[in-house]
KEVEXKE-189474 format. One record per atom (N, C-alpha, C, O): z, x, y. Coordinates in steps of 0.05 Angstrom, whole numbers, plus 5000, padded with zeros to 4 digits. Each point is the difference from the previous one (the first is absolute). Layout:
REM KEVEXKE-189474
ZXY;...
REM end
This chain:
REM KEVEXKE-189474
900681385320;499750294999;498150105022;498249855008;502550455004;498650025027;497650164990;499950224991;497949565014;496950154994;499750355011;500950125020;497449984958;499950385003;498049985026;498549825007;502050375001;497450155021;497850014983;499850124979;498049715034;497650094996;499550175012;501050075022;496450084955;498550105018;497349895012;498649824992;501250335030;497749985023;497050114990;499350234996;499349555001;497750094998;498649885011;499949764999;497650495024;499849905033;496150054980;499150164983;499649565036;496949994995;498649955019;498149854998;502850265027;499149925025;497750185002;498549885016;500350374977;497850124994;499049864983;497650005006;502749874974;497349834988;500149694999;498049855002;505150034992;498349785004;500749955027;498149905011;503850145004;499749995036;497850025012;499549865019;498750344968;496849955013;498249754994;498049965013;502949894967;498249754996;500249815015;498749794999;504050315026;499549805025;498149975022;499550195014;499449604990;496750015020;501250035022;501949905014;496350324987;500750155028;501550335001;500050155019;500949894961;502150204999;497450204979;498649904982;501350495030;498650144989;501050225002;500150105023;501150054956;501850285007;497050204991;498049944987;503050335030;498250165003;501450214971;502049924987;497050245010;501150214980;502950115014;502350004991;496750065029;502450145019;502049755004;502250054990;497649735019;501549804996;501650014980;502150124999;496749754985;502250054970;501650244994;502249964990;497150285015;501450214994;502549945021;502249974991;497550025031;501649895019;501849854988;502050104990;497749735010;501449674984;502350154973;502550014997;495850074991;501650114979;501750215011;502249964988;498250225025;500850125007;502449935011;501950154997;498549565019;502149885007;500949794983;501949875009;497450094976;500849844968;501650234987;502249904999;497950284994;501150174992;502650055005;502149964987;497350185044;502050125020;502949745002;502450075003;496849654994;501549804998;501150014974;502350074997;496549894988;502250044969;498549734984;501349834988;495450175014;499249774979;500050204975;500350245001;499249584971;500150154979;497050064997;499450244995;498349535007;497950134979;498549925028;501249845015;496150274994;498549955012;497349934990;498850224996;499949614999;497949984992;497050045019;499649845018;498750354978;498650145011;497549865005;498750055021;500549784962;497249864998;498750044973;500850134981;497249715022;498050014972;497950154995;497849915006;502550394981;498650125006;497050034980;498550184997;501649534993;497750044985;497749805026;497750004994;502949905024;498949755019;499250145022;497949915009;502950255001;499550165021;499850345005;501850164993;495449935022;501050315004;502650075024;500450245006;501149545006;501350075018;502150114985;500850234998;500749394984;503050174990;499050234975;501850154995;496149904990;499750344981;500650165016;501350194992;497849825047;500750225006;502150025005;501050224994;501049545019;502950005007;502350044975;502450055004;496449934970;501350134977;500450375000;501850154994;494749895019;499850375003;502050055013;501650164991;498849695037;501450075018;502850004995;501150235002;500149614993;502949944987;501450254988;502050115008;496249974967;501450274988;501550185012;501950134992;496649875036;500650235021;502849915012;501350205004;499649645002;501849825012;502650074986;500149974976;502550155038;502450044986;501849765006;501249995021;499049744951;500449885006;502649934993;499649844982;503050185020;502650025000;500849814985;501750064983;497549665016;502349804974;497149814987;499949934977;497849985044;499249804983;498250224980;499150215010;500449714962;497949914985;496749885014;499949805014;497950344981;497749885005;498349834971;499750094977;499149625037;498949874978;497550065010;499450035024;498149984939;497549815009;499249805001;498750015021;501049734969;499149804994;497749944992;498050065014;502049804958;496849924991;501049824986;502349925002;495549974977;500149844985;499650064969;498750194993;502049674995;500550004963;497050184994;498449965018;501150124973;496650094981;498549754996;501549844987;495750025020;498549764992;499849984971;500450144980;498849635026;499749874970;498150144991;498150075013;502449994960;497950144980;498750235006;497650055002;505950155003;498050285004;503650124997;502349904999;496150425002;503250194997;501150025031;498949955021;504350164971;501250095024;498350265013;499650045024;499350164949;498650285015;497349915017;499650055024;498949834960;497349865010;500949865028;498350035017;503349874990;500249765031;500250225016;500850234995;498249675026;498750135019;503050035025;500850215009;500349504999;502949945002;502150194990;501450115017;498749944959;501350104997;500450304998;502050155001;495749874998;499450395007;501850125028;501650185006;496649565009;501450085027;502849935010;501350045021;499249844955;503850055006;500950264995;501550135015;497649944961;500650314996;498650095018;502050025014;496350055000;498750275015;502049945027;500150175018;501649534987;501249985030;502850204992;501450095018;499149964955;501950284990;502849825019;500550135020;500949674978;502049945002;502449994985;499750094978;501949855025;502750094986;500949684981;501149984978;497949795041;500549764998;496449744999;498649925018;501350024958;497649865003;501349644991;501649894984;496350015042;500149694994;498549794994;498649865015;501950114957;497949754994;500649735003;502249884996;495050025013;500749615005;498449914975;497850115000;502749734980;499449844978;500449735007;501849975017;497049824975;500149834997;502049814982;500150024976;501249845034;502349784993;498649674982;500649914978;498250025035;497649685001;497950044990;498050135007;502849704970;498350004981;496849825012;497949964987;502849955044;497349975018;498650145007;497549984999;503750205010;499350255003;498450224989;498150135010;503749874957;498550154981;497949934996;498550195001;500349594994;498349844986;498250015029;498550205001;501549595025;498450025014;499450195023;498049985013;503150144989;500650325019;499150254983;498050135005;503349904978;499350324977;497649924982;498450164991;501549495004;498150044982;500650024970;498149974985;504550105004;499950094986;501549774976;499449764999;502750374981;501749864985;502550055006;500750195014;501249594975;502950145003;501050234988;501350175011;498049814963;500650244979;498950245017;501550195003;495549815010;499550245011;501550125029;500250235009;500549534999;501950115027;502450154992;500850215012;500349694968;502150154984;499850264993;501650185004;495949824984;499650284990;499350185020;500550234995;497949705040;499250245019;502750065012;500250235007;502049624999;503149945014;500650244976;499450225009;501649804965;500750174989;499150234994;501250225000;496549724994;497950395003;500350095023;500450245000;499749665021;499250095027;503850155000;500850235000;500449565002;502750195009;501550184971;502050145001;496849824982;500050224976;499650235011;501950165004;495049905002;497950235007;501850115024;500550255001;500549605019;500150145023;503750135001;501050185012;499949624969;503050144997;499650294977;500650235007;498749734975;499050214991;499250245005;500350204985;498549795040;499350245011;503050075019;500450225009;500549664993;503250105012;500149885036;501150125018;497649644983;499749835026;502249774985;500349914977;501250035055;501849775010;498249794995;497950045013;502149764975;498349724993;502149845011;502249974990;496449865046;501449775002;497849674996;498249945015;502349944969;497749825001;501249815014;502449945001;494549905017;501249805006;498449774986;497650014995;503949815001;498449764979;500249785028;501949925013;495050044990;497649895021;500249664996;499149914978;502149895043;500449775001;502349954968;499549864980;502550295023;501249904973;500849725005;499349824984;502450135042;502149745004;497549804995;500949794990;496950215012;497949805000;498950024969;498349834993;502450354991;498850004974;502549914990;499749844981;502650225026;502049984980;500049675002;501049894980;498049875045;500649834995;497149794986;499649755001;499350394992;497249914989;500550154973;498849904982;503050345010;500150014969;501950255006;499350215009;503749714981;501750105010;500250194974;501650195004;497249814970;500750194978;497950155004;500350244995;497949695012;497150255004;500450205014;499550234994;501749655035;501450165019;502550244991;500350235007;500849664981;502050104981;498850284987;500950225002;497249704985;498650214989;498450225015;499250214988;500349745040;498850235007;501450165013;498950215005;503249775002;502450105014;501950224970;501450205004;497749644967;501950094981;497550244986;500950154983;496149895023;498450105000;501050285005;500850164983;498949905048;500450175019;502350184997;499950245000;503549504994;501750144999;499950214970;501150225000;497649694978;500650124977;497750214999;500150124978;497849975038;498450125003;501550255008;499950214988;502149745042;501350235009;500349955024;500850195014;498749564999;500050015030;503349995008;501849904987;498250225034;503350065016;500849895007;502450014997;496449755020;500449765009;498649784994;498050114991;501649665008;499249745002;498849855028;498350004981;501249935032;499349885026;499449694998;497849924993;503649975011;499149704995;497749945042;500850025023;496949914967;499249945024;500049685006;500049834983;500050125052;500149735001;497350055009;499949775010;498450294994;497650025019;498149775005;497650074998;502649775005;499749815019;501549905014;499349825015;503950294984;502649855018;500049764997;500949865018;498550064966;501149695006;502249974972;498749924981;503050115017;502450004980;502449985016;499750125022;502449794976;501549955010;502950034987;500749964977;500850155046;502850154985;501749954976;500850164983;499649635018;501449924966;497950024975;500250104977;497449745039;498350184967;500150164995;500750064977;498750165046;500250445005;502549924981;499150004977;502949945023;502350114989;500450014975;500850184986;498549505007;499749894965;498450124984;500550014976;497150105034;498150174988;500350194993;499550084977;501950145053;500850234992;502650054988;500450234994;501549575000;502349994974;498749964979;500750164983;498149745013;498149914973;498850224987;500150034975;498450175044;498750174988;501150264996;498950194988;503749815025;501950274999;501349874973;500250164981;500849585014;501250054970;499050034973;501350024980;495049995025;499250064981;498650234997;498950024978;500650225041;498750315006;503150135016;501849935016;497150314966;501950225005;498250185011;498750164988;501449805038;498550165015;501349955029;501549815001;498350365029;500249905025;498549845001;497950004987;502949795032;497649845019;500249995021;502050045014;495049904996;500050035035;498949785007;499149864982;500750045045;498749805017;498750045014;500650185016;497049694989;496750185018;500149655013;498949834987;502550095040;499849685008;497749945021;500850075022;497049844978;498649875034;501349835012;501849874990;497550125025;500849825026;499649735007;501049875018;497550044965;498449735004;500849825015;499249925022;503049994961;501549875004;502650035028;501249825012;498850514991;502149965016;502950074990;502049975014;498050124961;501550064982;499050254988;499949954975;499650215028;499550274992;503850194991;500750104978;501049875047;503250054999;501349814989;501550084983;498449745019;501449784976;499450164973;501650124987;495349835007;499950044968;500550304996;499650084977;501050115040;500650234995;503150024984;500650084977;501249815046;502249994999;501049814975;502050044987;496049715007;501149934980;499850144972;501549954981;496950195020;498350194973;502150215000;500350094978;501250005039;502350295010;501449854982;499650034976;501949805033;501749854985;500849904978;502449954994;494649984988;500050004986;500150214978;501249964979;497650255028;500850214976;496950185019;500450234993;497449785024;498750195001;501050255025;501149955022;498250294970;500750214997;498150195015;500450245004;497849655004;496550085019;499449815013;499649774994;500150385034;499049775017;497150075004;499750245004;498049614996;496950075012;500549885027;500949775003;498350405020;499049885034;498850215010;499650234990;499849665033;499350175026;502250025021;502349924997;496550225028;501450055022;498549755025;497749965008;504649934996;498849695012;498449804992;498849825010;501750264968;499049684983;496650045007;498849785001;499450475005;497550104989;499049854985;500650094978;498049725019;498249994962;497849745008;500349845018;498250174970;498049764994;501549665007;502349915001;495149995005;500849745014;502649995020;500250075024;501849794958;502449965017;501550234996;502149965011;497850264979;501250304996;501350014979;499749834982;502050405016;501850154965;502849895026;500249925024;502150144947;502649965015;499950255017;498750204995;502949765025;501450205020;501850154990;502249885000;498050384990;501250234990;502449965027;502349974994;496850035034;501850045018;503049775002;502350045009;496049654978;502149875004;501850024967;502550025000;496349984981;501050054979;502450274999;501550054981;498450075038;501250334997;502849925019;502350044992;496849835035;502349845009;501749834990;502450024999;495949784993;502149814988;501550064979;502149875001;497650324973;500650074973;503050075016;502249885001;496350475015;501950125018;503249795011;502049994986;497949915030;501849925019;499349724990;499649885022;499949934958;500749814996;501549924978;501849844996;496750364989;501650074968;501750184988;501649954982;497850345032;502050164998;498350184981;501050224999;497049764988;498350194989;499250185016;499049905020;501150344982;499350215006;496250065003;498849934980;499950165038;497450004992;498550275001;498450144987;503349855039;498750355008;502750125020;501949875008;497550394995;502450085019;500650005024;502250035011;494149895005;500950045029;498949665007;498150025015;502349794981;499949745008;499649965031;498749825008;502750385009;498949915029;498050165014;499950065024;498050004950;497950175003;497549605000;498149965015;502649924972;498949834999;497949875018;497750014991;502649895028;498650065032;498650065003;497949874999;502250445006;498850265001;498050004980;497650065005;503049894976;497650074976;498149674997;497650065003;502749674994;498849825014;498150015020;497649964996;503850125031;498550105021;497850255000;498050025015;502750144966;497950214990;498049944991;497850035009;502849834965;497749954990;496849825015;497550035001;505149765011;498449765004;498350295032;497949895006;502250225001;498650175016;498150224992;498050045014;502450084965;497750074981;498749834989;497750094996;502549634994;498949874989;497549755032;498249844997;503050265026;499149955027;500049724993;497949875000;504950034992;499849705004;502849965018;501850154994;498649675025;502349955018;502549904980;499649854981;502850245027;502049914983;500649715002;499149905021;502249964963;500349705008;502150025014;501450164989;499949755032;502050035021;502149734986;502349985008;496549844972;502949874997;500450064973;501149804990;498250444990;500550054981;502550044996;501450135015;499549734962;503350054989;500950345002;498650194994;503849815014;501350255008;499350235013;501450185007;495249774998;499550325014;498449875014;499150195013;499349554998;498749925021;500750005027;502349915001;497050155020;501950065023;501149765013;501749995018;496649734968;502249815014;502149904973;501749825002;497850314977;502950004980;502149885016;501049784995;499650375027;503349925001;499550065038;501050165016;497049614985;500449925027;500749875005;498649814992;504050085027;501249825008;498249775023;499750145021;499349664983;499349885024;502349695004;501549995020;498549914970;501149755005;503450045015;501550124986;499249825030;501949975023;503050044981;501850175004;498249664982;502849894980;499850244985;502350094999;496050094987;500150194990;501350185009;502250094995;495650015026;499850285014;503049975016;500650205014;501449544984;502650055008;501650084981;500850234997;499749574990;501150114967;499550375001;501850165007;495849924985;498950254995;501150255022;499950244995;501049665026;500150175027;503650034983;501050225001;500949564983;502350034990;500350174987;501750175002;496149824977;501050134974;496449964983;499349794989;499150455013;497249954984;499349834977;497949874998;504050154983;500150044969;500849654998;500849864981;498450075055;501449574999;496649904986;499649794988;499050365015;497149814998;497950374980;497850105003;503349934990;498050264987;501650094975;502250115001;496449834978;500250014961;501250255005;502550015001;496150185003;501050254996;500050155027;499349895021;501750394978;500350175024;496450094999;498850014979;500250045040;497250015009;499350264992;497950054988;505050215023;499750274992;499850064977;499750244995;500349514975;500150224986;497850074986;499750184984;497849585027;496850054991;499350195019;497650065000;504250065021;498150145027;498249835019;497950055012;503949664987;498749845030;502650015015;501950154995;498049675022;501749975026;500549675006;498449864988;503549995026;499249805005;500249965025;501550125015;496049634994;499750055029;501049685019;500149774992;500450335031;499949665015;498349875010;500050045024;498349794968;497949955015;499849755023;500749774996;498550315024;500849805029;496849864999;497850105000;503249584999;498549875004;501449695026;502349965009;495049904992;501849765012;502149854973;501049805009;499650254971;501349994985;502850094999;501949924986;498050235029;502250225003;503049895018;500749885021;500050194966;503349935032;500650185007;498650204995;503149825018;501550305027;501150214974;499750245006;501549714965;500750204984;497150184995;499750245001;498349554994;497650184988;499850205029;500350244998;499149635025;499350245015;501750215003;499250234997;503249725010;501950275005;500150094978;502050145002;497149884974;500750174969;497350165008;500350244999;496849655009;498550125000;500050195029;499350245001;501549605022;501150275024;501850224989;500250215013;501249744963;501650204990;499550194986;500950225002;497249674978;498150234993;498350195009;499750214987;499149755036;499150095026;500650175012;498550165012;505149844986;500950165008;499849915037;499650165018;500849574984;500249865036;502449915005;500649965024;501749984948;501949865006;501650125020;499050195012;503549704995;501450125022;503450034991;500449914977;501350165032;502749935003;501349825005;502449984993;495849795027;501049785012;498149754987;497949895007;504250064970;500149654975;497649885027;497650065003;504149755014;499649845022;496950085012;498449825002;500950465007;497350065011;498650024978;497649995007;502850034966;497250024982;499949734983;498549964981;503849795031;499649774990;497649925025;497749924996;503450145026;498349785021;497050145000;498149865009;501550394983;497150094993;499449874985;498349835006;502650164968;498849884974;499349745013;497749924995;503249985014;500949595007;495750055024;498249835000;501950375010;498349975021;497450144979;498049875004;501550334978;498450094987;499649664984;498049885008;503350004974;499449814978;498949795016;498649844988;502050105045;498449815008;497550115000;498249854992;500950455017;497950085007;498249864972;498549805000;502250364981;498850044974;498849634990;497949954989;503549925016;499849714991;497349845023;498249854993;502450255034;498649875016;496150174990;497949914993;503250375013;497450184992;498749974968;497950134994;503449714987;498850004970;498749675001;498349934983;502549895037;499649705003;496950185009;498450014981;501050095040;498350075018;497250144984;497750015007;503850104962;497950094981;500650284996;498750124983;503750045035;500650244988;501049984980;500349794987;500950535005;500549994961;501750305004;498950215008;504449784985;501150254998;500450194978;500450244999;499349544979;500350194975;498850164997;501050144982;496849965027;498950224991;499050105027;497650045001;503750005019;499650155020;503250125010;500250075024;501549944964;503150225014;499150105022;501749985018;496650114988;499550155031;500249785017;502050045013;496849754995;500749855014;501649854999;500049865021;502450054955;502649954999;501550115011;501749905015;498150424978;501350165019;499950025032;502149995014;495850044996;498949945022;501649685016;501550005019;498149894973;502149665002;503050145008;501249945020;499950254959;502450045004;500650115019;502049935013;496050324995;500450185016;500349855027;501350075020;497549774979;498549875030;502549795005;500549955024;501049924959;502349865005;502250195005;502149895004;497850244995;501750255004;500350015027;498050035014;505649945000;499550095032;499650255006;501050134982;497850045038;498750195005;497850034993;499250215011;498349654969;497450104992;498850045024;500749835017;497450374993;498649975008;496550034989;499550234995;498849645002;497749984991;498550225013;499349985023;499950294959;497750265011;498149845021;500450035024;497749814968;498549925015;499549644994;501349904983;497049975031;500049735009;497649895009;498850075021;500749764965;495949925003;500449735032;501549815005;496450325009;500349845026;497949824986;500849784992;496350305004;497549854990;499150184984;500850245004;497149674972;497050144992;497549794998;500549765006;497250304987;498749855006;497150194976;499850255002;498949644985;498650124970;496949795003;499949755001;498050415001;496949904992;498750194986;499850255001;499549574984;497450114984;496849835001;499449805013;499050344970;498249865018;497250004976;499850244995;498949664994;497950034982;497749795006;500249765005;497550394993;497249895007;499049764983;500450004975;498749865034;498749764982;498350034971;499849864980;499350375029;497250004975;502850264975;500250044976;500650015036;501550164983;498550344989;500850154983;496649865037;499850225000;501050305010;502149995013;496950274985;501750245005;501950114968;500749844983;499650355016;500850134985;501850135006;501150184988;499549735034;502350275015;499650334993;502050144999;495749954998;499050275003;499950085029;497850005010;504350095004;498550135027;500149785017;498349975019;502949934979;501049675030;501749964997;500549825016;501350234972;503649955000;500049744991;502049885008;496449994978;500149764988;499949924969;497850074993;503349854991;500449964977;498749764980;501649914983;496750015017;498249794974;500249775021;500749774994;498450325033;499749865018;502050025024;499549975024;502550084968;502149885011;501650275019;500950224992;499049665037;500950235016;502950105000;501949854996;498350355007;503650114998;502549865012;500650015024;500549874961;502549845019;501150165016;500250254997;500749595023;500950135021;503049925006;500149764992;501850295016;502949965001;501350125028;499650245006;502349535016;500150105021;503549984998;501149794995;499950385009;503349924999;501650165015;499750255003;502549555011;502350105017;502149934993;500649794989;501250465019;502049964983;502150115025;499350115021;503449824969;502150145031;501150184981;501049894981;499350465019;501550164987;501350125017;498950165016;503549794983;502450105013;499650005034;499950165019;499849544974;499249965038;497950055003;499149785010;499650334990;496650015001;498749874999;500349894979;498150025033;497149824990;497950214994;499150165016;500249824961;497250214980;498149784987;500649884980;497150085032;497349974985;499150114988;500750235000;497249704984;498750224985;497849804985;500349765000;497450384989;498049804994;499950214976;501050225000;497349644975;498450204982;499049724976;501049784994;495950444996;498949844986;499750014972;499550234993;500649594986;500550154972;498149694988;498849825012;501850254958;497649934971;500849715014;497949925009;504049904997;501149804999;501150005032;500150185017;500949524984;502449965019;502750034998;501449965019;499750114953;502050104986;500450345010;501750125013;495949944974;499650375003;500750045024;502350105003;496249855017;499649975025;502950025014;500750195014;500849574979;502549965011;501450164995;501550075019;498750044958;501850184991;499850185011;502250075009;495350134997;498850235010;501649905039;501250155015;498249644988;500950065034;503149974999;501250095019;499849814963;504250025004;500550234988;502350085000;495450084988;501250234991;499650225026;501850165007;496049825005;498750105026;502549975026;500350155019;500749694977;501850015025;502250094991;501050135018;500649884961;502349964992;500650334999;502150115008;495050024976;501150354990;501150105022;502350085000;496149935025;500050195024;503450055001;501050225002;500749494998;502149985007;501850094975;502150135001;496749774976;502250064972;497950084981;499249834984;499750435017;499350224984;500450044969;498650144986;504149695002;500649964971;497549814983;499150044978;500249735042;498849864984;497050104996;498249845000;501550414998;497750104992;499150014976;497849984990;505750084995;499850004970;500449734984;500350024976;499649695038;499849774992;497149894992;498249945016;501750044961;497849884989;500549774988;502349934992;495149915007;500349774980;498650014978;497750074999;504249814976;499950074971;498249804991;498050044987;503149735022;499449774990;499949755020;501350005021;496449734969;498849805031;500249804984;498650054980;502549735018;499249814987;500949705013;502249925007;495149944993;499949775007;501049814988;499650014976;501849755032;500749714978;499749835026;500950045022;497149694965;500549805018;501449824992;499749934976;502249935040;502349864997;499149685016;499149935022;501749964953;499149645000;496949974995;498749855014;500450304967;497049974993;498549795002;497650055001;503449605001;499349864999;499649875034;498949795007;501950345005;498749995025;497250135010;499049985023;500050144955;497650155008;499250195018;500150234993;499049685036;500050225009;501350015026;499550155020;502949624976;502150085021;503550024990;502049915011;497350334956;501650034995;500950285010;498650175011;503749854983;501850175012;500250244992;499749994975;500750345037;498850284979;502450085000;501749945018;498950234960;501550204994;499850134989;499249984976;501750325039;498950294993;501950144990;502349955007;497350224979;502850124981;498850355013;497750074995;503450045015;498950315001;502650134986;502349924999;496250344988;502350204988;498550305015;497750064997;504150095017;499550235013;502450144984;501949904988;497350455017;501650215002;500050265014;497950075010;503750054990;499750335023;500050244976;500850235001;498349684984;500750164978;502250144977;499850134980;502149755035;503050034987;500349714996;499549974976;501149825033;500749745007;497949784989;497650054996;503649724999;497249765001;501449755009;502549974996;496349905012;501249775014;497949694992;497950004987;503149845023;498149744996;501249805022;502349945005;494949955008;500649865016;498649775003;497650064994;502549685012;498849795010;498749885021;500950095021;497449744982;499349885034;498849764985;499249984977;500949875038;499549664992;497849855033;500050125022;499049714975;499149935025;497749824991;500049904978;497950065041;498749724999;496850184991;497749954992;503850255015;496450154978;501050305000;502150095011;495950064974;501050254997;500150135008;500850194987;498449885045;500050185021;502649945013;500950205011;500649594992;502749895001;502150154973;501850165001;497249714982;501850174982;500450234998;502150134996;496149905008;499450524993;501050115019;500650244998;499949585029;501450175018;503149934993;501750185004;499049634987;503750055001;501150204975;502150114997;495349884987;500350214976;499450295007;501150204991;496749795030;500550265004;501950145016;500750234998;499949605017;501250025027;503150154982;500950225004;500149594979;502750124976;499850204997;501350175010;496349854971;498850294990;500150255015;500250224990;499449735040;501150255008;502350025021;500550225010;500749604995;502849955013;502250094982;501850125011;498249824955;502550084990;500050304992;502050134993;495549975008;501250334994;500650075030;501750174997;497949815026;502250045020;501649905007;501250105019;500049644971;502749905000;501050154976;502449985002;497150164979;502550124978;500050265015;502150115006;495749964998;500350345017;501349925021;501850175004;498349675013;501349945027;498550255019;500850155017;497249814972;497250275030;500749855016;500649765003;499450545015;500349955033;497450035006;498550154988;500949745027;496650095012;500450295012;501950155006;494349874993;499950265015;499450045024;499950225010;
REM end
């Protein structure tokens, strides 16, 4: 029988923040939710607003918010031992967070009860049922989640039993079986959660960690089995090893199973990529279905296959999470990888025969230059550049005859560089370079923070007079890697630069025997291909 649509219930505002490192601002979260919504999750869970003045205020804030399909949660915990639901202090502030949907975590383990709460079993029983009594009563959604169940249920599988049968007969809407420590594993998820659906007449849901590595396993096995609520985040967010991935769970259900999740699925991406940018953490680039090397091709035998027919080496179509799939040219690569990626480019030609014998002369390039310590995958600008230049007719804007870079710093390491053009000792590099532009011979000298700066400042110095565009070329990004580390210090550099003109961005490489070698073939890219795509004429 084909398992129902769960619903989505997203905790990347509260427990997503228990990941080290990860801190949403007020405005953050409102954010976040805001695109949790607009996607089609069901319940959003807001934070704990008895733990913090941030999420009480992001509860204030919320009200204001016209929020179209999800439900907003609070989250707290049961009432303590030996006191009322009105008296807990917890629980006041679930009511004053004035939500539509409140979530309690109770305790499953009878380890727990006893050495964690402190308390008795009989009394865990009784705060699990007062607590979601009181709060359904007042006319609130009660979803509980019962805290390390899979780990209680196998240390006392009828106790467990009981606090789950607590909750439901109290009034709660749902059930939550939690794995929270992740370490449970899919066929148990499954046996457990059949087990406990044939004896409570209630929904159940699944709240899985990661621990293990199985966060989507035990999701999917719990779907299957009979639960009806999913607990995650957006990118697998959460403490230690994280919560399941709402993103891969929404995919795979989607287009693996045929469950339905939400309506715009190739919003997916897009909202991943969002978050993980309000949340100012970098996306994972080989994340399942929406990472950008998802459905990158590199290996030779592939990227031929793939140039046939995509769908030879890729699960699904890329478009329908809102990624793309890409070719990636390495010394790995054969003549299909390159001409699929000249083709994308938009370099190919009419003539089979001339964009084979390019490709045949680019893939030597690429193989001899990656032996040497360059790296294409993540520089296209100078892949492209390769093509362009195998190309009959290129001609190259300009052409380095020599340069020549000193810097210079005093022994004692005194100076402040106040008022001497010198810097924590150290005098202004200086950079001398000639270059042939369009037949010309142009020198030019200039001095900057470095011998990098420096260089840059004199190829930019000769180059404008003649091509005026690259005024609006900046660099975004500089980054060093030394290649064969175990040579020490006669290993080999490579420089990755990313520039743009403000419309455009590009990435380029330079490799060489140190980094004033390298930074020039990277820079040198860097401003050669925005006048090879413009095809500037000089002035």
């Amino acid at each position: 029988m084909q398992p129902m649509r769960p619903l989505l219930y997203d905790t990347t505002l509260r427990d997503g923040t228990q990941r080290e490192g990860l801190s949403l601002s007020v405005e953050d979260k409102l954010k976040i939710a805001k695109r949790l919504d607009a996607f089609g999750v069901d319940y959003i869970e807001g934070g704990w607003p008895g733990s913090n003045p941030k999420d009480a205020a992001f509860f204030r804030r919320i009200r204001d918010v016209p929020l179209r399909h999800a439900r907003v949660a609070a989250f707290g915990s049961t009432r303590r031992a030996g006191t009322t639901c009105e008296a807990d202090a917890n629980v006041r502030a679930l009511l004053d967070a004035d939500t539509p949907v409140v979530t309690l975590v109770g305790k499953s383990s009878p380890w727990h009860v006893e050495r964690v709460l402190g308390t008795t079993r009989a009394e865990n029983l009784r705060m699990i049922a007062d607590t979601v009594a009181f709060l359904a009563a007042l006319g609130k959604e009660v979803v509980y989640d019962a805290e390390h169940f899979f780990d209680g249920w196998h240390a006392d599988a009828e106790y467990a039993r009981e606090t789950v049968r607590a909750a439901a007969e109290a009034g709660a809407s749902c059930v939550v079986l939690c794995d929270t420590n992740g370490g449970s594993l899919p066929r148990a998820v499954g046996e457990v959660v059949a087990a406990v659906r044939a004896r409570l007449d209630v929904p159940l849901g699944i709240h899985p960690h990661d621990d293990c590595g199985l966060a989507l396993a035990n999701a999917l096995a719990a779907v299957e089995a009979g639960c009806t609520h999913v607990q995650g985040t957006i990118n697998g967010y959460g403490e230690r090893c994280g919560n399941l991935d709402l993103v891969r769970l929404v995919a795979t259900l989607q287009l693996k199973m045929g469950i339905a999740c939400v309506p715009a699925i190739a919003a997916l991406r897009e909202l991943s990529h969002a978050v993980a940018a309000i949340a100012n953490l970098n996306p994972d680039p080989h994340a399942p279905y929406v990472g950008r090397s998802a459905f990158a091709h590199k290996g030779g035998l592939h990227a031929a296959a793939f140039a046939k027919d995509p769908m030879t080496y890729q699960h699904v179509d890329p478009a329908c999470v809102g990624n793309e799939a890409r070719v990636v040219v390495s010394e790995l690569a054969g003549r299909s990888s390159v001409r699929a990626r000249a083709a994308e480019l938009g370099l190919a030609s009419d003539d089979p025969s001339r964009d084979a014998s390019v490709a045949d002369a680019v893939l030597a390039q690429i193989k001899a230059f990656e032996h040497e310590g360059a790296q294409f995958e993540a520089a296209a600008g100078s892949f492209e550049l390769l093509v362009r230049r195998a190309t009959a007719g290129y001609a190259a804007p300009f052409e380095l005859v020599e340069y020549a870079t000193t810097s210079a710093r005093r022994g004692d390491g005194s100076g402040d560089g106040r008022g001497d053009g010198r810097v924590d000792g150290r005098s202004p590099a200086v950079a001398a370079v000639t270059l042939r532009v369009v037949g010309e011979v142009v020198r030019t000298c200039a001095t900057g923070d470095g011998p990098v700066h420096a260089l840059d400042r004199a190829v930019r110095a000769a180059l404008l007079p003649t091509y005026p565009a690259l005024a609006d070329v900046r660099l975004a990004d500089y980054k060093v890697r030394i290649v064969d580390e175990h040579l020490g210090t006669a290993a080999r550099t490579r420089v990755l630069v990313e520039s743009t003109d403000g419309d455009a961005w590009w990435s380029t490489v330079g490799w060489g025997a140190d980094v004033i070698e390298a930074s020039w073939h990277a820079l040198r890219d860097a401003l050669e291909l925005p006048l090879a795509r413009r095809a500037v004429r000089p002035t």
